[in-house]
Every structure is written in structure tokens, then in C-alpha cells.
Backbone bond lengths (Angstrom), bond angles and torsions (degrees), N, CA, C in turn:
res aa  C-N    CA-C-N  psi(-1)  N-CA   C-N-CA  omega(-1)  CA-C   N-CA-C  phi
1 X - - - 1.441 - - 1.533 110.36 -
2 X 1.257 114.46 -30.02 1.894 120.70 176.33 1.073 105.54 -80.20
3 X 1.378 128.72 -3.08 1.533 122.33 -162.81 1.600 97.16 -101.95
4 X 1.105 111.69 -38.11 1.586 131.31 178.18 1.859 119.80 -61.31
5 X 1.392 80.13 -48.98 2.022 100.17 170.51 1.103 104.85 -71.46
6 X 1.543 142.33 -41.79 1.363 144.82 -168.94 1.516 101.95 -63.72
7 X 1.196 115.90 -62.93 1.037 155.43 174.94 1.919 111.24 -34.23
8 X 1.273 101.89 -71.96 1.660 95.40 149.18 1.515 156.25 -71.98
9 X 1.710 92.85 -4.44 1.262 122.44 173.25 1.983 98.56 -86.03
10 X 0.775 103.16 -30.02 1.476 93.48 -170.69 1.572 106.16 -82.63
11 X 1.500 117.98 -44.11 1.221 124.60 176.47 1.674 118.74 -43.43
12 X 1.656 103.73 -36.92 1.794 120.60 -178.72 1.108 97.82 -69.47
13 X 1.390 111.47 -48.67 1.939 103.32 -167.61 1.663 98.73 -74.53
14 X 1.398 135.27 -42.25 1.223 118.57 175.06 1.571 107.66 -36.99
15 X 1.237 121.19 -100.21 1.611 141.82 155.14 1.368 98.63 29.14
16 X 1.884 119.62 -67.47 0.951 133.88 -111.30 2.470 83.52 -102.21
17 X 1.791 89.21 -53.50 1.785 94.33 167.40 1.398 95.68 -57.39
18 X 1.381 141.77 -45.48 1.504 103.06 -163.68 1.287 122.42 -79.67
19 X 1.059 148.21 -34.31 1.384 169.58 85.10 1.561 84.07 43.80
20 X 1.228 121.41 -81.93 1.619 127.63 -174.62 1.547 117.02 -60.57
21 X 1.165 123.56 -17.55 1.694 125.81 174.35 1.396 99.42 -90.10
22 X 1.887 130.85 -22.40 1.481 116.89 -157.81 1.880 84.66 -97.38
23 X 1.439 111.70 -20.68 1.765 94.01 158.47 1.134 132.08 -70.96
24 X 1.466 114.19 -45.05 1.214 106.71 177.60 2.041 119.84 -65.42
25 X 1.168 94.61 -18.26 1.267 79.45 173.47 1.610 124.61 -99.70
26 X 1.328 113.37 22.71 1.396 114.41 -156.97 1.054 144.26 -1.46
27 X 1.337 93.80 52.98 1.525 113.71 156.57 1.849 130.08 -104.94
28 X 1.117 105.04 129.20 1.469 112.19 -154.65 1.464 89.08 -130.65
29 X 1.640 111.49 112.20 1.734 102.46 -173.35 1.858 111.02 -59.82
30 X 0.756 132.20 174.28 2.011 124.35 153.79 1.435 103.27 179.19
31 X 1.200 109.49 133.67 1.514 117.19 170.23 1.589 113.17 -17.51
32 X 0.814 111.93 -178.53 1.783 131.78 165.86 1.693 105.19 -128.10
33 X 1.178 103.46 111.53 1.398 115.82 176.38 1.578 122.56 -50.16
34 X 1.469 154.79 111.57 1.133 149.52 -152.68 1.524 99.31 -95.39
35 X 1.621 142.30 134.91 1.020 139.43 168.01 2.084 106.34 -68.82
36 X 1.476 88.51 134.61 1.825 96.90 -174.81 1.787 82.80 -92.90
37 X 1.461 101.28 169.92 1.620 106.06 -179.48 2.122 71.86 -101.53
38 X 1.512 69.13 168.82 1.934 79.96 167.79 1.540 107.06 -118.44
39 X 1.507 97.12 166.76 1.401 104.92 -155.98 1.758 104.83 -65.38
40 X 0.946 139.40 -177.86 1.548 134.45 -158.03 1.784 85.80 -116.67
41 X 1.052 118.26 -47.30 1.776 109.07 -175.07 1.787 97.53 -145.92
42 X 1.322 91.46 170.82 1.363 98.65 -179.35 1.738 121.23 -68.35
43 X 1.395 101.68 122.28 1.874 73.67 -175.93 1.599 106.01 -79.69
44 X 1.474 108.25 179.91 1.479 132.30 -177.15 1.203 92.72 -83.61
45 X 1.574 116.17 160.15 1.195 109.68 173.37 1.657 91.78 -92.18
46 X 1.672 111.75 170.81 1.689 117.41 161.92 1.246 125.79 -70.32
47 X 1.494 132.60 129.67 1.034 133.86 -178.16 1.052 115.73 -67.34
48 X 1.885 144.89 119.86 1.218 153.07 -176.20 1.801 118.23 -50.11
49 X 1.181 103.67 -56.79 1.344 123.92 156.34 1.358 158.83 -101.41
50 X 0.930 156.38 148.38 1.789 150.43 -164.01 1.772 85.18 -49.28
51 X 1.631 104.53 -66.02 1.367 103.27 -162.18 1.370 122.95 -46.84
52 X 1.299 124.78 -28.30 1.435 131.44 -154.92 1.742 103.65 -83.60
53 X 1.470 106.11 -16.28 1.425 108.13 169.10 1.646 121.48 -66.19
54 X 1.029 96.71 -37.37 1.653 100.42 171.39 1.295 116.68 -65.00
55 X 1.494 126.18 125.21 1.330 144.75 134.45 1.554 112.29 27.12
56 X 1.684 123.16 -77.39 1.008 107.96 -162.27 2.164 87.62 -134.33
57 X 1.260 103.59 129.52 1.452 124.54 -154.02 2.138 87.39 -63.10
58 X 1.534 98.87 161.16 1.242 111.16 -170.47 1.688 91.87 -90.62
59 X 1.625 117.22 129.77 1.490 110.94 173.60 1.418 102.21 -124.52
60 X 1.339 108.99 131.73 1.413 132.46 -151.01 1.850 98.68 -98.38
61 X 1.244 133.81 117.27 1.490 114.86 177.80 1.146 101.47 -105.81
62 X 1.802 109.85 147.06 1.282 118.45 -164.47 1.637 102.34 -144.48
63 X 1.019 106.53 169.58 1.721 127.44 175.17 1.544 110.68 -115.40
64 X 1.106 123.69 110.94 1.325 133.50 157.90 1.510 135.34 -124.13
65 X 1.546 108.64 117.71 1.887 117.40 -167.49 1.346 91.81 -117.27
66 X 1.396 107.54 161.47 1.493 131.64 -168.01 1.671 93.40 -146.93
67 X 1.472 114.72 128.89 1.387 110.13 146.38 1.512 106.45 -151.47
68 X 1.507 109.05 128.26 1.567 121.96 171.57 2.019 114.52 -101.28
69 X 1.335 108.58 133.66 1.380 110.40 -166.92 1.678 103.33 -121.60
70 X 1.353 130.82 113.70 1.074 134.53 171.70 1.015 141.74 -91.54
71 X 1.287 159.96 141.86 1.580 125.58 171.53 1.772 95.85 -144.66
72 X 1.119 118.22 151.58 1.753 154.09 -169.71 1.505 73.50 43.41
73 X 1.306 141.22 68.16 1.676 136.63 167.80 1.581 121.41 45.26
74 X 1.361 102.68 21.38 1.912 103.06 135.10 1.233 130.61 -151.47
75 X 1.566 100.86 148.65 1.104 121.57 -150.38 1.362 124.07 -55.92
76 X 1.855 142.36 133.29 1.291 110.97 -162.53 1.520 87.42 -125.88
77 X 1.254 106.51 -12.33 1.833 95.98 -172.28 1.275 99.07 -156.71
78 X 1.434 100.74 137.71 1.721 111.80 177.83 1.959 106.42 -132.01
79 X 0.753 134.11 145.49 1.373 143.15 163.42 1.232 112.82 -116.12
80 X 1.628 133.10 125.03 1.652 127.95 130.16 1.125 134.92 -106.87
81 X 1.123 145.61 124.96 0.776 132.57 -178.78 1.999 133.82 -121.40
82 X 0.896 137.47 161.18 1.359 139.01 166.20 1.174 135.81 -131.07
83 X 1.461 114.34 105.69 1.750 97.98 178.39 1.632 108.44 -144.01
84 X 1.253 102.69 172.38 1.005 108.45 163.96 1.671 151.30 -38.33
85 X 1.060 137.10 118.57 1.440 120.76 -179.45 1.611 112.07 -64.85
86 X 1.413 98.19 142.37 1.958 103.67 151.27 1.010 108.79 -55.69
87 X 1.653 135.65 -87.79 1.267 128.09 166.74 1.399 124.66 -97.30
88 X 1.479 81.20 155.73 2.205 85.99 176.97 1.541 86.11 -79.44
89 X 1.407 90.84 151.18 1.587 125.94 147.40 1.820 121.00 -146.00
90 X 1.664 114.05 44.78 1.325 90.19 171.96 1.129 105.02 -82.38
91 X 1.238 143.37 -34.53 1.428 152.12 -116.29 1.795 79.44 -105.52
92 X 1.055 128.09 -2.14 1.669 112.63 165.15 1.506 99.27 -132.84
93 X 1.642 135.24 31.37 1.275 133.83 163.62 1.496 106.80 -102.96
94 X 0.902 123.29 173.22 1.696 136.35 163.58 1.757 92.22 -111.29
95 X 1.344 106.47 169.66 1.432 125.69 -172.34 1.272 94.95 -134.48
96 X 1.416 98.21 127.06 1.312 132.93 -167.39 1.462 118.53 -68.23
97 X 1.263 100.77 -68.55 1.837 114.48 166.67 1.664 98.81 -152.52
98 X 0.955 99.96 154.52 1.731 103.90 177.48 2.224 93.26 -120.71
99 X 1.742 78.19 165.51 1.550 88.21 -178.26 1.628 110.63 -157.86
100 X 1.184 144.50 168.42 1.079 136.69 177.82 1.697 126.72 -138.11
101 X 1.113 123.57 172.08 1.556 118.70 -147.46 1.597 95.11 -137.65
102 X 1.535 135.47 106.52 1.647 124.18 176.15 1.145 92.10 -64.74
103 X 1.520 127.25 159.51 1.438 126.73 172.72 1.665 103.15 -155.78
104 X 1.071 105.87 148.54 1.955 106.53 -176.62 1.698 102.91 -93.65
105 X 1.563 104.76 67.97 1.204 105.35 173.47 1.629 119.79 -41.34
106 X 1.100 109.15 -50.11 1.612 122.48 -166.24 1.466 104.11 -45.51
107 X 1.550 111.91 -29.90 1.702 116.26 160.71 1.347 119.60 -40.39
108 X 1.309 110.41 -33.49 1.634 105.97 -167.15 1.529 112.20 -113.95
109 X 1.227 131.73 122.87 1.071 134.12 -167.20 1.298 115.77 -124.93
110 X 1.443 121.24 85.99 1.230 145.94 -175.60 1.691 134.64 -141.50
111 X 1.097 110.67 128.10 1.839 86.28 172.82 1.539 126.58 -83.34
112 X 1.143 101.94 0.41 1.572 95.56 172.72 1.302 115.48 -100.05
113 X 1.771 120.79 108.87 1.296 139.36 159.25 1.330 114.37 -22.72
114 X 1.425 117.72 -54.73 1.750 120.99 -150.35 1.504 84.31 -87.49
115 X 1.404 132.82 -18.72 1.486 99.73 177.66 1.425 100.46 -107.27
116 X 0.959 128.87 -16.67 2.082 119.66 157.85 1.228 114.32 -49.67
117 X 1.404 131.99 -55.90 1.699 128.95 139.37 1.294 115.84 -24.25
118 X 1.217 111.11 -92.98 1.911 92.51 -170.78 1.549 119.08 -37.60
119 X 1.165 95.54 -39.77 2.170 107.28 -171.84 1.605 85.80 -45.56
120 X 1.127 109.26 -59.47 1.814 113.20 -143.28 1.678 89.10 -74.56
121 X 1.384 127.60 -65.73 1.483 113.76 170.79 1.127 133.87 -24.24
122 X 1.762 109.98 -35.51 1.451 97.65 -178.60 1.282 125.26 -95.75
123 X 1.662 104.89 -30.14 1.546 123.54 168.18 1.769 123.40 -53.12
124 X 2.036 96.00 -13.90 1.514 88.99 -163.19 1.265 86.18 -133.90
125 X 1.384 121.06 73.75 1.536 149.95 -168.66 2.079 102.53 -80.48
126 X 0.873 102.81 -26.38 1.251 128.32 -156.67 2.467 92.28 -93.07
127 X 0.568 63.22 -64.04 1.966 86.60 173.31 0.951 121.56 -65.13
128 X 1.256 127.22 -48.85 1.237 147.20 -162.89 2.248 95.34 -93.36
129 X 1.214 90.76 -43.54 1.997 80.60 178.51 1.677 106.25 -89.15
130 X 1.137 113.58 -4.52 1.673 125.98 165.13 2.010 93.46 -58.19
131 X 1.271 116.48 -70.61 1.223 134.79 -165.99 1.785 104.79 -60.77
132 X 1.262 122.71 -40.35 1.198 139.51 -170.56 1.917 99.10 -64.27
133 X 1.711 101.32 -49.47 1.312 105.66 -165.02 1.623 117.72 -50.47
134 X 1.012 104.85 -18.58 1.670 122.81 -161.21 1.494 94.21 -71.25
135 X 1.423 117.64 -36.04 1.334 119.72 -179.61 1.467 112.70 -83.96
136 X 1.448 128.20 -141.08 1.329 133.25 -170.15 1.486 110.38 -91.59
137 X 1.793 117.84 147.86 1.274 93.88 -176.69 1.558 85.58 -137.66
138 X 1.256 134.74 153.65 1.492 128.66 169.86 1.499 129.55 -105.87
139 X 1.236 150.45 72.39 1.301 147.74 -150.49 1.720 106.34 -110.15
140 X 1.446 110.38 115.22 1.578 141.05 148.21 1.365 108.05 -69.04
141 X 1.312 96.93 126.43 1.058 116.07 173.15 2.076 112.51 -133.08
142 X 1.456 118.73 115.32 0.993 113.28 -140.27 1.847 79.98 -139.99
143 X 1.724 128.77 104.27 1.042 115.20 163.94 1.898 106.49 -122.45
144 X 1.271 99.72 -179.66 1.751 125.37 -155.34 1.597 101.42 -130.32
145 X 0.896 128.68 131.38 1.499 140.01 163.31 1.529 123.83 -131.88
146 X 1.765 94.48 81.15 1.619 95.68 -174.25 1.483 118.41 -75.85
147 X 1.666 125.69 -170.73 1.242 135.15 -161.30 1.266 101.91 -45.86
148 X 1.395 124.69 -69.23 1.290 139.29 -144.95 1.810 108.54 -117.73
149 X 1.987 93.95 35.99 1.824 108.85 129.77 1.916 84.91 83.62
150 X 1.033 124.47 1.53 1.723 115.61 177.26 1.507 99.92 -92.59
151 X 1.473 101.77 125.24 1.848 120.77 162.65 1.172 115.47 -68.75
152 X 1.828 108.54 99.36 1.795 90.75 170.18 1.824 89.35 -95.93
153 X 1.334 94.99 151.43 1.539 122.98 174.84 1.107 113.75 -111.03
154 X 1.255 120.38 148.33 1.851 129.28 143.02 1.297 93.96 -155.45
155 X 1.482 80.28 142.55 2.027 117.43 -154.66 2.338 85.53 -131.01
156 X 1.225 117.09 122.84 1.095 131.42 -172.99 1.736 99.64 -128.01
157 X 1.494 111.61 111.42 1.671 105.62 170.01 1.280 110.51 -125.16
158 X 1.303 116.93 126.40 1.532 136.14 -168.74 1.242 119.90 -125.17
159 X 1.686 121.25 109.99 1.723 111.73 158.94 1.397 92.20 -82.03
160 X 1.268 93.61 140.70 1.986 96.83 172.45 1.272 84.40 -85.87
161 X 2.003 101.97 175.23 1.512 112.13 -161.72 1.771 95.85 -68.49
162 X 1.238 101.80 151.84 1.514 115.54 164.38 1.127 121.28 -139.29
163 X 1.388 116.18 145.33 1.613 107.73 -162.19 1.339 103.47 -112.75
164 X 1.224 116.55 160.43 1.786 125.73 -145.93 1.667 107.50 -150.76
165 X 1.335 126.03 137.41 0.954 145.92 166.22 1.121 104.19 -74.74
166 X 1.588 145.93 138.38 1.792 129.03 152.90 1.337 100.83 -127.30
167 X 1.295 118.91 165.35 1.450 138.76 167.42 0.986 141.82 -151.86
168 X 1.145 144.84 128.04 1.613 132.29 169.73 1.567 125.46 -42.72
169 X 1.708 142.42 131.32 0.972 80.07 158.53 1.924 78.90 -167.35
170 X 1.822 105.48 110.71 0.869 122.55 -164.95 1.888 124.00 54.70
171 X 1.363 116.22 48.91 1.659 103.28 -168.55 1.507 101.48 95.61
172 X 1.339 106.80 -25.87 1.810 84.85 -165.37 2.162 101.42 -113.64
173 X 1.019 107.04 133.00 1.633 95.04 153.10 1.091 124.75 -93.79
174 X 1.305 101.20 129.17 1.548 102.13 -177.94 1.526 121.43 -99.99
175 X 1.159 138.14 129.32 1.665 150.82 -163.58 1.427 94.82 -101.48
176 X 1.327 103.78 134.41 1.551 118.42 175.14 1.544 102.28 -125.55
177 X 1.402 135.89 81.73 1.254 143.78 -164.44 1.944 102.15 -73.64
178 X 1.642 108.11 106.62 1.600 100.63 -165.53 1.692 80.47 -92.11
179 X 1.535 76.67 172.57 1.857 120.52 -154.56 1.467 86.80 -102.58
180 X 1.557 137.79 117.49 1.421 116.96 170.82 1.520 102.07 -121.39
């Protein structure tokens, strides 16, 4: 058992002088750093999609309604929805305010734009009625005061449908909230 303790005691103090000679001599081995050339111009970033190569980005018009329904203050029913128009009419709307959405495109790996748009609209339900709020919002408010003094409530919050420009545009979608 002393032979073993000796034995690791000597190994620490070895360890311990070398460790103490590579200070005193300050020398500390380390690579030698190689000079990189630098890049000659900035690159572009890669375009995500077929579409994004073109000139002027594909903007998809859409319809989107929201309604949340509450009662004594929780919530029992919510709807969102998104779809398509019967007919376009941006091209005779003005745009109201526009807004935009970061999104981890690189998640989605597809060439079709108009459904990476919808994906991201619907998945980012949360973002997308952030952006909505800026516009009109409609809230009912509908309470009850029975015999024995208890508030029944129902609380109703509604964007009516609004119709929307979307786009890709680098990572970001951008919302063009039209004016009708």
C-alpha cells in the first residue's frame, strides 16, 4: 500500500517540476497562425428559392380572420384562419402599413414559395396577429348579472377578414396589410 502512495506522490511532484520549468521558461508551445487571403468582394448571399432569383419577389394575396370567444374569462374557442381570395383586388387597393415576420426559413426545404408562405403564416399564428393588431380589431363584450350577484361574461375578439399581400424576402416575410 506505501509502494502505491510513494508511487503517486512522485508522479505529482514530477507533473508538478514540469509545469514549473515550462513557466519559468516562458515557453508555451502553440501553433503558428497561417495568414488566410481575404475574400476579394463581398459574396451574395444564396437565394432560398427558384423564385427569389427573379427581379421582383412573387407576392401571394391572402385573406386572414381571427376570432377568440371567452366566457367568465376563459377562453373556449378560437378560430384562424387563411385562405385564398375569389378575386384579386390588390392591384386596385393601397397598403395600409406593411410589417415583417424573422422566420427560420432554412427549416423549410422546398421550391415552392406560395406554400413556404402559407407554412410560415400559419405556424406563426402568434406574429402574424402581432402584425394584424396594428390594424382594426372588434371586441364584444356581453355580461349577465344573475339573482344571487354572479357575472356571467362572454368576451368575443375579432379581426374581421383582412386581406394581405405576403412575400419572401431574404429570411423575412414581409406583410403588406391592404387598405380596402
Amino acid at each position: 500500500m506505501c509502494a502505491i502512495w510513494v508511487r503517486k506522490c512522485c508522479k505529482v511532484a514530477c507533473y508538478a517540476m514540469l509545469s514549473i520549468q515550462l513557466l519559468h521558461a516562458d515557453l508555451i508551445p502553440q501553433p503558428h497562425p497561417q495568414k488566410q487571403p481575404l475574400p476579394e468582394e463581398i459574396l451574395v448571399p444564396e437565394a432560398l428559392t427558384p423564385q427569389a432569383l427573379e427581379s421582383t419577389p412573387q407576392k401571394l394575396e391572402l385573406i386572414i380572420s381571427y376570432k377568440a370567444q371567452a366566457h367568465d374569462g376563459i377562453i373556449t374557442g378560437e378560430r384562424y384562419s387563411i385562405a385564398d381570395p375569389i378575386t384579386l383586388k390588390a392591384h386596385r387597393l393601397k397598403v395600409a402599413y406593411t410589417c415583417s415576420i424573422n422566420t427560420p426559413i432554412n427549416d423549410l426545404i422546398t421550391d415552392d414559395e406560395a406554400y413556404a408562405i402559407k407554412y410560415i403564416l400559419t405556424h406563426y399564428q402568434e406574429e402574424v396577429l402581432e402584425c394584424l393588431r396594428k390594424g382594426r380589431a372588434n371586441i364584444r363584450y356581453d355580461g349577465l348579472t344573475s339573482h344571487n350577484t354572479r357575472v356571467l361574461d362572454s368576451t368575443t375578439f375579432a379581426f374581421p377578414p383582412q386581406r394581405i399581400l405576403a412575400h419572401l424576402d431574404n429570411r423575412y416575410v414581409v406583410i403588406d396589410v391592404l387598405k380596402e
